[in-house]
Structure formats: structure tokens, C-alpha cells
C-alpha positions as CSV (number, residue, x, y, z in Angstrom):
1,X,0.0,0.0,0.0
2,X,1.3,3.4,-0.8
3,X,0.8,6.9,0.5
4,X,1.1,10.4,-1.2
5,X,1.9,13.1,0.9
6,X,2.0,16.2,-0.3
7,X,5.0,18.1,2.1
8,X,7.4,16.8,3.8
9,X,6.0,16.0,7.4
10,X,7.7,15.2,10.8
11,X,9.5,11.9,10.3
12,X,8.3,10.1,13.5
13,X,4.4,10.0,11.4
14,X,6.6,8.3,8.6
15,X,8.1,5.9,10.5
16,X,4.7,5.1,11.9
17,X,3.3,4.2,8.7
18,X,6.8,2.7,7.0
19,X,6.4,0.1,10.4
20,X,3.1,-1.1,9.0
21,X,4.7,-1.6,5.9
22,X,3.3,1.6,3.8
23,X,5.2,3.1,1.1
24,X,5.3,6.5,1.8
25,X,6.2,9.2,-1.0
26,X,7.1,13.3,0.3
27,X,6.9,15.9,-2.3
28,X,9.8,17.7,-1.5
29,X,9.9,20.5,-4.1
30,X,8.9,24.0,-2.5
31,X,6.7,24.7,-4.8
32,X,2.3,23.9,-4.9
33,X,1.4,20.9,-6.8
34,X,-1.0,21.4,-9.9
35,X,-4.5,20.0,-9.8
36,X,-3.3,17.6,-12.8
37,X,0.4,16.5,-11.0
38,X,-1.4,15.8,-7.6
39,X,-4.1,13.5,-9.6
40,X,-1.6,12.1,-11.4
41,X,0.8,11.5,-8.1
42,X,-2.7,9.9,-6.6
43,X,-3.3,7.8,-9.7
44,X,0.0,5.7,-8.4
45,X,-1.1,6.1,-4.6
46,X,-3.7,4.4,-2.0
47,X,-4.1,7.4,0.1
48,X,-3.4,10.7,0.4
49,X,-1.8,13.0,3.0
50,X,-2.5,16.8,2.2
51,X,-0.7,19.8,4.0
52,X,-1.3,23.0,2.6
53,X,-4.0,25.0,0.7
54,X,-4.3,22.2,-2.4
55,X,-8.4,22.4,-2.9
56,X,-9.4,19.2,-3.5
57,X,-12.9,19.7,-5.4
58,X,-15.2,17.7,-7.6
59,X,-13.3,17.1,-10.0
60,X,-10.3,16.1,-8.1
61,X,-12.5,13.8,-5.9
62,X,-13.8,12.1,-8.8
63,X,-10.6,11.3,-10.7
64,X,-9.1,9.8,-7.6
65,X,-12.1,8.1,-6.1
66,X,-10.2,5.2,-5.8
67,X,-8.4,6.8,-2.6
68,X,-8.8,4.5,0.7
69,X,-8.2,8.0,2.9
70,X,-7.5,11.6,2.5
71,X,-5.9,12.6,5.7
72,X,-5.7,16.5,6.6
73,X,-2.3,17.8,8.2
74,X,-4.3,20.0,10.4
75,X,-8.0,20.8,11.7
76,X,-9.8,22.7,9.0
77,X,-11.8,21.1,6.0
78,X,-12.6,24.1,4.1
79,X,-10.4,23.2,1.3
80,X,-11.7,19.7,0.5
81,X,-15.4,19.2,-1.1
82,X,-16.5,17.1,1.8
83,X,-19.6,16.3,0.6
84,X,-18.4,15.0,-3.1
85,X,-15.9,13.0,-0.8
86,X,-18.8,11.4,1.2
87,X,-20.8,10.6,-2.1
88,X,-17.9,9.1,-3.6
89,X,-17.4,7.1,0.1
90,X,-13.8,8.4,0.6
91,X,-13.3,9.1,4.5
92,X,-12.0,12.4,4.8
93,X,-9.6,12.8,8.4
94,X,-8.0,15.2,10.2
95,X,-6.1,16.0,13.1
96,X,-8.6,17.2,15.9
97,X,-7.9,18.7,19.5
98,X,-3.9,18.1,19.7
99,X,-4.0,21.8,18.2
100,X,-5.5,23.4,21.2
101,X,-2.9,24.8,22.8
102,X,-0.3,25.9,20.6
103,X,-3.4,27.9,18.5
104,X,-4.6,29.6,21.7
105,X,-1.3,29.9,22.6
106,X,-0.6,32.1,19.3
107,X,-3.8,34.0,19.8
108,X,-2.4,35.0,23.6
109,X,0.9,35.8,22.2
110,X,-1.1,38.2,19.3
111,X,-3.4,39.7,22.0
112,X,-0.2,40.9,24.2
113,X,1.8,41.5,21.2
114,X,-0.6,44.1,19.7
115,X,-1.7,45.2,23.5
116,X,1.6,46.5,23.5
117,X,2.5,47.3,20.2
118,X,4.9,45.4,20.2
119,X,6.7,44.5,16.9
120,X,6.1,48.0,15.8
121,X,8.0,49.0,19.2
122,X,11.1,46.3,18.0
123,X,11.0,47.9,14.4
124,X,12.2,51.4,16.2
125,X,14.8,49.6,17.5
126,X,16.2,48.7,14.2
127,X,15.1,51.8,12.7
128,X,17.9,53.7,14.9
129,X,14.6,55.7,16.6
130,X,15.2,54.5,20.5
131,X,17.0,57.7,21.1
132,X,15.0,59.8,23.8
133,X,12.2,58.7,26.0
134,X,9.2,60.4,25.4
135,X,6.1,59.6,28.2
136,X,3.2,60.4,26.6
137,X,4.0,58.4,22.7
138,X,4.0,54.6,21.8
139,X,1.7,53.4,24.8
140,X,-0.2,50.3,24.5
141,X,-3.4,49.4,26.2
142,X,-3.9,46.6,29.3
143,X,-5.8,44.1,29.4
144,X,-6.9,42.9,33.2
145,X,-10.3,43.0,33.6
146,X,-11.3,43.7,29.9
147,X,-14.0,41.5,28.0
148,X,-12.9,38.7,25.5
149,X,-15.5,38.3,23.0
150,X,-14.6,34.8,21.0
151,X,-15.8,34.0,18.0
152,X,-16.4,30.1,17.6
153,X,-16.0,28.5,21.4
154,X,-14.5,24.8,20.6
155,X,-11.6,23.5,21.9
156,X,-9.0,26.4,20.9
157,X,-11.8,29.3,22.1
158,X,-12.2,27.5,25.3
159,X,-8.5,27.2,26.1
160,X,-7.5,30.8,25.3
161,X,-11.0,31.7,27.5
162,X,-9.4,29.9,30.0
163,X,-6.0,32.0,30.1
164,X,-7.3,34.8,29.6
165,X,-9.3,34.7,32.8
166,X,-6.6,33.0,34.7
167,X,-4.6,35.6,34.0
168,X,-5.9,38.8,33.6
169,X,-9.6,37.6,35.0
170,X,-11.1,38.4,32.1
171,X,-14.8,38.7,31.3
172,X,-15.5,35.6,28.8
173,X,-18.6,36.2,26.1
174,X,-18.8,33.8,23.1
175,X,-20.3,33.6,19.8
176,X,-21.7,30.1,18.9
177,X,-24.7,27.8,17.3
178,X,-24.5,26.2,20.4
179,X,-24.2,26.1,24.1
180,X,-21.1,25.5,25.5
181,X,-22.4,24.8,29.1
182,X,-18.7,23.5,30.5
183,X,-17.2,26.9,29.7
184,X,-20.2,28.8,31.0
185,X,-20.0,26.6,34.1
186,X,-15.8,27.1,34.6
187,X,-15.7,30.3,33.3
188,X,-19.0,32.1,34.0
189,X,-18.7,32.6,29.8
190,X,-22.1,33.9,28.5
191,X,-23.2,33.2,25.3
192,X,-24.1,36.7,23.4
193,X,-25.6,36.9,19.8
194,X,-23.1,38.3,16.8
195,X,-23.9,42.1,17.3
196,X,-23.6,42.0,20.9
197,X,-20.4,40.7,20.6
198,X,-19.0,43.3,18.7
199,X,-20.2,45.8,20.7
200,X,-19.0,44.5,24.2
201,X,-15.9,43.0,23.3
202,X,-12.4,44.7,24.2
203,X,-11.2,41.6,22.5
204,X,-12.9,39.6,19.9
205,X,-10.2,36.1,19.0
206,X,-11.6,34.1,16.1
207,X,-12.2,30.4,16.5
208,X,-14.7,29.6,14.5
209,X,-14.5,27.4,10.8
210,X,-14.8,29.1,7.4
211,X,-17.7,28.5,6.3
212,X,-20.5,30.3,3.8
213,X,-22.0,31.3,6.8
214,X,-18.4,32.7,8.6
215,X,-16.9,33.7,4.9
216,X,-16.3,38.1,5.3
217,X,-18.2,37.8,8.3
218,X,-15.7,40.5,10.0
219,X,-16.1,43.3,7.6
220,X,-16.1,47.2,7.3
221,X,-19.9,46.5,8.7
222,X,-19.0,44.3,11.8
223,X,-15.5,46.3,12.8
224,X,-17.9,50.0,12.3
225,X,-19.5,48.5,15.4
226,X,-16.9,47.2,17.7
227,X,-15.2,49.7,20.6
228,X,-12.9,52.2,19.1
229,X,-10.4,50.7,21.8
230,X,-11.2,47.1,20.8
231,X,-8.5,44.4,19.6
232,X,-9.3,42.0,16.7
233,X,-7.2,38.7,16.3
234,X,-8.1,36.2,14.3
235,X,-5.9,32.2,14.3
236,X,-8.7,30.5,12.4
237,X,-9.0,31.2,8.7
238,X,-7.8,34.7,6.4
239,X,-11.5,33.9,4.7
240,X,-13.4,35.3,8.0
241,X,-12.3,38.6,7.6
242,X,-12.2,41.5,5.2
243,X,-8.8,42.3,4.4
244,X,-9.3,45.0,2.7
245,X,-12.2,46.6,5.6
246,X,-9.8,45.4,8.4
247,X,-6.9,47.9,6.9
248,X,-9.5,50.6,6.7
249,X,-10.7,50.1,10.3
250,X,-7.2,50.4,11.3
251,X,-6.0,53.3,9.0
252,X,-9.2,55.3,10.3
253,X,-8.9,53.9,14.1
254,X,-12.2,52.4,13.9
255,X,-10.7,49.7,16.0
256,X,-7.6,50.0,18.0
257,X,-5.8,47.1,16.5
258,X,-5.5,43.6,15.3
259,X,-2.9,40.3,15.7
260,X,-3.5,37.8,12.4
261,X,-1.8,34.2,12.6
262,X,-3.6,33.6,9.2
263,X,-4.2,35.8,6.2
264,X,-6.6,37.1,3.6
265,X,-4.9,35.8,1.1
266,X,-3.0,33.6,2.4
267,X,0.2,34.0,2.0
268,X,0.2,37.2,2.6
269,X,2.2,39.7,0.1
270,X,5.7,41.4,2.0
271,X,3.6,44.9,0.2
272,X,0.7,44.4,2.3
273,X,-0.2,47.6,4.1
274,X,-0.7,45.6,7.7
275,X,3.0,44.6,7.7
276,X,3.9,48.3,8.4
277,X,1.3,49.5,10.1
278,X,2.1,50.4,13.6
279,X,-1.5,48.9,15.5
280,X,-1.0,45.4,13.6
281,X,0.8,42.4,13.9
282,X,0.9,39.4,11.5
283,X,2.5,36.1,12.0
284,X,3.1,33.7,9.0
285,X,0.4,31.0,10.2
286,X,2.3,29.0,12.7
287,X,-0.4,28.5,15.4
288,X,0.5,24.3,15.3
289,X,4.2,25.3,14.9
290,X,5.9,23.4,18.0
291,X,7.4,20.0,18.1
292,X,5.0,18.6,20.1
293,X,2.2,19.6,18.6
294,X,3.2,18.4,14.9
295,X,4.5,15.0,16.7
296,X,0.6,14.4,17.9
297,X,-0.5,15.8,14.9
298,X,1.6,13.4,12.3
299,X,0.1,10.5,14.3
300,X,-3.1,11.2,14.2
301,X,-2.7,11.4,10.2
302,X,-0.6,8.1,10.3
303,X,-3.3,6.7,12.7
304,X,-6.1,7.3,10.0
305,X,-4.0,6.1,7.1
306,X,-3.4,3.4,8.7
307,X,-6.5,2.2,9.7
308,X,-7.9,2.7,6.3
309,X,-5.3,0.7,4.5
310,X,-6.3,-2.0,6.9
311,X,-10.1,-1.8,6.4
312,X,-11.4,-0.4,9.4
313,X,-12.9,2.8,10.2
314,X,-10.8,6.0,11.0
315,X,-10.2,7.4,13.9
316,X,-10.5,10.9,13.3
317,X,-13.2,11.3,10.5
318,X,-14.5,14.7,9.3
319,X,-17.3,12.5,7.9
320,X,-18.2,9.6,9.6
321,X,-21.3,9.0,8.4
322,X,-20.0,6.7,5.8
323,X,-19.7,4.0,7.9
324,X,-23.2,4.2,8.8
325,X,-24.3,3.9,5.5
């Protein structure tokens, strides 16, 4: 049995997968596949391992429905058709909760870094301007006691809720379809509607999934009505917000300032206004990037390929009603 994987991925997941006697191929080039090389690197394969922003759509699906298992490198599923997958009976995998704490860890480390402007602050450094201290210019805002307002309260919204009111005890609102009764019970977090979030929030983290429904859903309309003094960081998806609305809001101080692990589009151009502005930092999407988290990751993707070269049911499906069919 052999296994396309479409970066090259920490070696302990290979070794996992090489033990139960999978062929395992890398791309290796730094460069994105083409729809037609992937297919044609799948035509050879029993499964397939994708990291990266490769959409794998209809037509994709149905020229490699022959795949035993697509497994994700990561959470999101935005980029594969999952409902052409389920048709077609391909289980679709991906690597859920092991990210939880290195993503809210990100969105902390955004929150603090823009709290206190602090990459603009390191760029006067290098720019030769720390030369006189002047009281009253470069001051950044605090944040005990302030109101998180978080946008999609799984696994990752619920952690960073957590130390965020350990500490700097802050108030927790969330954003959700659904009740999330264990965070309302540990962290007296209230569930508020869209609007209301906007408008309470000091901080509003994003957490949710991109979706139709979340696509643009932080645009010139939604930052118009958060606090002048607000903070807007988003680790999920570029897709949820307006790039183009959230470098108005910050050119005209509609909102004090945002922290973005991921971009819109993603990546981001080195011309991009936000680089240089002096309320924004942007990281180059590496909310997952720590050793340990990619070594729990890469075995949860060889744990599904595995299991589907051996006939049994994933462990981490994205669709699981295919075995219930």
C-alpha cells in the first residue's frame, strides 16, 4: 500500500506508517502541486496526506475516487469538497484537539503583542529611533479586567478563554450555534448573539471554521460597530475577515488594533499595508508550529491512514457518516 503526501511532514508520522509496511512518497519540491500533477501522483497512490492550501474539489475527488483516505495535516476542511468525498465514500480525516494549545497559545501571544505594540516598538529599535524617551507616545493598552468576546468556542476558544481569565480575569462572552455549558460553568462565559459581541468585546479572538456562513463575516460593517479601543485577532481562517475593511478600520482607528496568525490571502504579500502598520501584527500562520504539537499531529494522520489501509474505520473522521451507511 502506498501513501502520497504532499509536504514533507515530521518523520516520526513516517516511521509510523513505514512500520506497518506503507510506502510513503514526500513531495519535496517548494513549490504547490498542480491539480493535474497531484491526480496524477494519486493515480499511483492508496491514500493521500494533504498539507497546505491544495483544494481538493469535484473534480479532483472524482478522478481519484479510488483513494482509501484523504488525511488533513491540520483541523480545517474548508479546502476539500466534503460532501463530493462522502458521495464518492472516501473518508476524509483530520487531526482534531492536539492543536489546542499551541493555537490559543498564538492567539495569547497576538493579543499581548498588539496590547503593546509590540513589533512596531522592536522595528524602532532597528530603525535607529530609540534615542529619547518620550512619556506620553508609543503606549499600549492593558488588558486585566477587559472583556474577551470569542468567535467560535470549541476546543481552541475554550482554552484561550481559560487563560485569559486566569490571568488577567477576564470577562469571557462567546459567539456560537450552540451552548457550551462546561465553559459557561468554569468560566461564567455567557453566550451573546453576533452584534452584541461586537459591541461589548475589548477583544474579539476568532475560532470559528470558514464556512458560507463565517466567509467576510468581520467586515467594514462588523468592525464599524466594535469599541474604538477594541483588539481584533483572528488564528482561524484569512477567509473570516475582510482584508481589505480590516486595513481601513485600522487606517481610520475604527478599532484599536489587530494580531492575524492567518491571512486574507494567504500568503500574505511582503507589500501588504498591515506589515507596516504600527497597531498590527501578523505572524506567517504557525499557530501548530511546535514540536510537540506536529508530533501528535503526524500521528493522528498516520493513525487514520493506517487504519484505512487496513479496512477499518478511521479514527478521526471529518465525515463519519460513511460507515453508517
Amino acid at each position: 500500500m502506498k501513501v502520497f503526501v504532499t509536504r514533507r511532514i515530521t518523520h516520526a508520522g513516517v516511521q509510523l506508517m513505514e512500520k506497518k509496511g506503507i510506502i510513503v512518497t514526500q513531495w519535496l519540491e517548494k513549490r504547490e502541486l498542480e491539480e493535474d500533477e497531484l491526480i496524477a501522483h494519486c493515480k499511483q497512490h492508496d491514500a493521500l496526506v494533504i498539507a497546505g492550501p491544495a483544494k481538493l474539489g469535484t473534480y479532483f475527488l472524482n478522478q481519484c475516487r479510488h483513494l482509501k483516505v484523504i488525511a488533513i495535516h491540520g483541523v480545517g476542511y474548508d479546502h476539500v469538497d466534503i460532501a463530493e468525498a462522502t458521495r464518492l465514500n472516501i473518508p476524509v480525516g483530520n487531526t482534531p484537539g492536539v492543536v489546542n494549545n499551541s493555537t490559543a497559545d498564538t492567539a495569547f501571544l497576538l493579543m499581548l503583542a498588539v496590547s503593546k505594540k509590540a513589533v512596531y516598538n522592536h522595528k524602532r529599535i532597528l530603525n535607529g529611533e530609540w534615542n529619547f524617551f518620550d512619556p506620553a507616545v508609543n503606549l499600549g493598552v492593558e488588558l486585566k479586567g477587559k472583556t474577551l468576546g470569542v468567535f467560535g468556542l470549541g476546543g481552541i476558544g475554550t482554552e484561550l478563554a481559560r487563560m485569559c481569565s486566569a490571568a488577567y480575569d477576564m470577562k469571557i462572552i462567546y459567539c456560537n450555534r450552540n451552548i457550551n455549558k462546561k465553559a459557561e460553568e468554569d468560566l461564567a462565559a455567557v453566550k451573546v448573539s453576533f452584534d452584541d459581541l461586537l459591541v461589548q468585546s475589548d477583544v474579539i479572538s476568532v475560532h470559528s471554521i470558514l464556512s458560507d456562513e463565517t466567509r467576510e463575516v468581520f467586515n467594514r460593517e462588523a468592525f464599524l460597530k466594535m469599541k474604538p479601543s477594541s483588539i481584533f485577532i483572528n488564528t482561524a481562517r484569512g477567509g473570516i475577515h475582510n482584508e481589505a475593511d480590516l486595513i481601513e478600520a485600522l487606517g481610520k482607528r475604527t478599532i484599536w488594533g489587530a494580531g492575524l496568525d492567518v491571512t486574507n490571502p494567504e500568503p500574505m504579500r511582503p507589500d501588504n499595508p498591515l506589515l507596516n502598520m504600527e497597531y498590527a501584527t501578523i505572524l506567517p500562520h504557525i499557530g501548530t508550529s511546535t514540536e510537540e504539537t506536529r508530533l501528535k499531529m503526524v500521528t493522528r494522520i498516520a493513525e487514520n491512514v493506517i487504519a484505512a489501509m487496513e479496512g477499518t474505520p478511521i479514527p478521526y473522521p471529518v465525515n463519519p457518516e460513511i460507515y453508517s451507511r
